[in-house]
C-alpha positions as CSV (number, residue, x, y, z in Angstrom):
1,X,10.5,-3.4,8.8
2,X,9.3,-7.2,9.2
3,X,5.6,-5.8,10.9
4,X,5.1,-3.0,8.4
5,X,5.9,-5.3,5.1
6,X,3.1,-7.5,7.0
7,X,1.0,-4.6,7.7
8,X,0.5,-3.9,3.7
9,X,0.2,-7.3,2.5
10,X,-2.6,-7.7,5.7
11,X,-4.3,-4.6,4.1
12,X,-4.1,-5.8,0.7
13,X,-5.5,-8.6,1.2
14,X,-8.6,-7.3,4.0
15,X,-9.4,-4.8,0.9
16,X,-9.2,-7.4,-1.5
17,X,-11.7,-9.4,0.0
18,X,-13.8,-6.9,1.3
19,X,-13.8,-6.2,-2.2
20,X,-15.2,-9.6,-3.3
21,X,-17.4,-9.6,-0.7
22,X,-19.3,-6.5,-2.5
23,X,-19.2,-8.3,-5.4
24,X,-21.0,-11.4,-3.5
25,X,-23.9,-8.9,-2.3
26,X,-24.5,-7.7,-5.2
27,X,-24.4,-10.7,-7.0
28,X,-27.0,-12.0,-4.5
29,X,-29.2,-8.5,-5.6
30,X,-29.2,-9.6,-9.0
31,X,-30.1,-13.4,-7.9
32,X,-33.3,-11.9,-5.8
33,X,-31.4,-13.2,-2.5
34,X,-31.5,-9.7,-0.7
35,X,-32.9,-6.5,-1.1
36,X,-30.5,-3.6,-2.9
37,X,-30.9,-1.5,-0.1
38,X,-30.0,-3.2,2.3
39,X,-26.8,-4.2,0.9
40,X,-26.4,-1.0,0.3
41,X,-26.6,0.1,3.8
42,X,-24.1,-2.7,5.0
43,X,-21.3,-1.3,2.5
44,X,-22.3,2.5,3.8
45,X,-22.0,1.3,7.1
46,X,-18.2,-0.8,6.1
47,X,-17.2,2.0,4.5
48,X,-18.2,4.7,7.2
49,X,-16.1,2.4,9.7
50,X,-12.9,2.0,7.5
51,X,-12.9,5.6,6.6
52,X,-13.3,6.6,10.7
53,X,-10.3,4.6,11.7
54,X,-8.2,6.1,8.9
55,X,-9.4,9.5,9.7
56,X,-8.5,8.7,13.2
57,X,-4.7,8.5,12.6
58,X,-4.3,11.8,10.6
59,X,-3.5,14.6,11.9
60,X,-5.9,18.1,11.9
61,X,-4.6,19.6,7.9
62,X,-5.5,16.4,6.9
63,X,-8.8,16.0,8.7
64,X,-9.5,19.3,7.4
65,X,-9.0,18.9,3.4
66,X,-10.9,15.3,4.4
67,X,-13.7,17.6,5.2
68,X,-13.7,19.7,2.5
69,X,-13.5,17.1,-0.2
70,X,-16.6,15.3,1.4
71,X,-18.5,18.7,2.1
72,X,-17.5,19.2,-2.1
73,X,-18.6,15.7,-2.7
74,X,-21.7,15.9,-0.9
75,X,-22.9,18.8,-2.6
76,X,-22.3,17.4,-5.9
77,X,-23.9,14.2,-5.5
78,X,-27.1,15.6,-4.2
79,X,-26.9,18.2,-7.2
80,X,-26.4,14.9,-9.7
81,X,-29.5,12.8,-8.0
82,X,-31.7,16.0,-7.9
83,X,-31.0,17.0,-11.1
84,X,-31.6,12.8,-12.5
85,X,-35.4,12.0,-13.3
86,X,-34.9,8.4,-13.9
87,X,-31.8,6.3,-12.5
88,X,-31.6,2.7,-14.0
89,X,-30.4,0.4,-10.8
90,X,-28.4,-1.7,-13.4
91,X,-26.3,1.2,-14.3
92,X,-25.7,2.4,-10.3
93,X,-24.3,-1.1,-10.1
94,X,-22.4,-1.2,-12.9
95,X,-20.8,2.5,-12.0
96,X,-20.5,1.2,-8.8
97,X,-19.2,-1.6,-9.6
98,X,-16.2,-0.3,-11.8
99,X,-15.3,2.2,-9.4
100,X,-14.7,-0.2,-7.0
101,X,-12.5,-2.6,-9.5
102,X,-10.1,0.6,-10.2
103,X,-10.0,1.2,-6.4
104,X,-8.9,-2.3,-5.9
105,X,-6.6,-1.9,-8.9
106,X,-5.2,1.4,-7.5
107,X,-4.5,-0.1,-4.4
108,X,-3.2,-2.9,-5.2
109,X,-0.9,-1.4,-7.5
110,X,0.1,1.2,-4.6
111,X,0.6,-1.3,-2.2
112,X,2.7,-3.8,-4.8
113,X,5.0,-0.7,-5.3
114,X,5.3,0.3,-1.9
115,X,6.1,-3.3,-0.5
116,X,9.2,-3.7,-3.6
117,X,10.2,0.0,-2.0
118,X,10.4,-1.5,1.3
119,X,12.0,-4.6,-0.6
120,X,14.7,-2.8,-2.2
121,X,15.3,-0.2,1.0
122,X,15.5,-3.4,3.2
123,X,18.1,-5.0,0.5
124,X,20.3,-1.5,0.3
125,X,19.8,-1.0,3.9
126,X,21.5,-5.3,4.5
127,X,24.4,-4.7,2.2
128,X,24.9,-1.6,3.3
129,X,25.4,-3.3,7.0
130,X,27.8,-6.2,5.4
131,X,30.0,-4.0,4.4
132,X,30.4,-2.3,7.8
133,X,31.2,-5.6,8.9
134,X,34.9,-6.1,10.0
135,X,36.4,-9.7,9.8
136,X,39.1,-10.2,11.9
137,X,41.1,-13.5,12.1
C-alpha cells in the first residue's frame, strides 16, 4: 500500500513538472530563445514516450479503443488544419496552453482523490485489524 500511495504522489509530481517545464519552453518561444518548432517537437516526442509506456501496460480492448480514439482524433485534426486558412501561433499557444492547465488540474484532482481513497481504505483496513486483535493477560 506504502509503494503505490508513493507511486501516485511520484506521478503527480513527474506530471506536474513536466508540466512547468512546457510552460518554460514556451515561455522561452515568446522570449525569442528557441524556435516554436522545435519545442514543439521535444513535447511530441515526451508525449509519444509517456503515452507508449502507458499503452504498454494495458491490455488488447484497451489498446484497441486507444486506437480508435487516435485514428478519430487524427482525422479530425487534419480536417480542422485543412479546413483553417490562417492560424495565429498566439492562439495555438494559448489553446495549448489551457489544455494542458485542465490536464494538470484533472490529474491532480484524480490523483488527490485516489490517494485519500487509498487513505481512508488503509485507515478502515488498520482498525479493522485492531479489533481482531485479542489481548490476553
Amino acid at each position: 500500500m506504502q509503494n503505490l500511495i508513493t507511486s501516485m504522489v511520484r506521478f503527480s509530481t513527474a506530471l506536474t513538472l513536466f508540466s512547468l517545464e512546457q510552460i518554460e519552453q514556451t515561455v522561452s518561444v515568446v522570449e525569442g530563445d528557441t524556435t516554436l518548432a522545435k519545442t514543439m517537437d521535444r513535447l511530441e516526442e515526451a508525449l509519444n514516450s509517456l503515452t507508449d509506456v502507458l499503452t504498454a501496460k494495458m491490455d488488447e480492448s484497451k489498446k484497441e479503443t486507444l486506437n480508435s480514439v487516435v485514428n478519430t482524433s487524427e482525422d479530425l485534426v487534419k480536417r480542422t488544419m485543412d479546413s483553417a486558412k490562417v492560424l495565429d501561433p498566439r492562439d495555438m499557444l494559448k489553446a495549448g496552453n489551457d489544455l494542458l492547465q485542465k490536464t494538470t488540474t484533472a490529474t491532480s484532482e484524480w490523483v488527490s482523490k485516489a490517494a485519500s481513497a487509498v487513505q481512508n481504505a488503509t485507515r478502515a483496513a488498520q482498525g479493522d485489524s485492531k479489533s481482531d486483535t485479542v489481548v490476553t493477560n
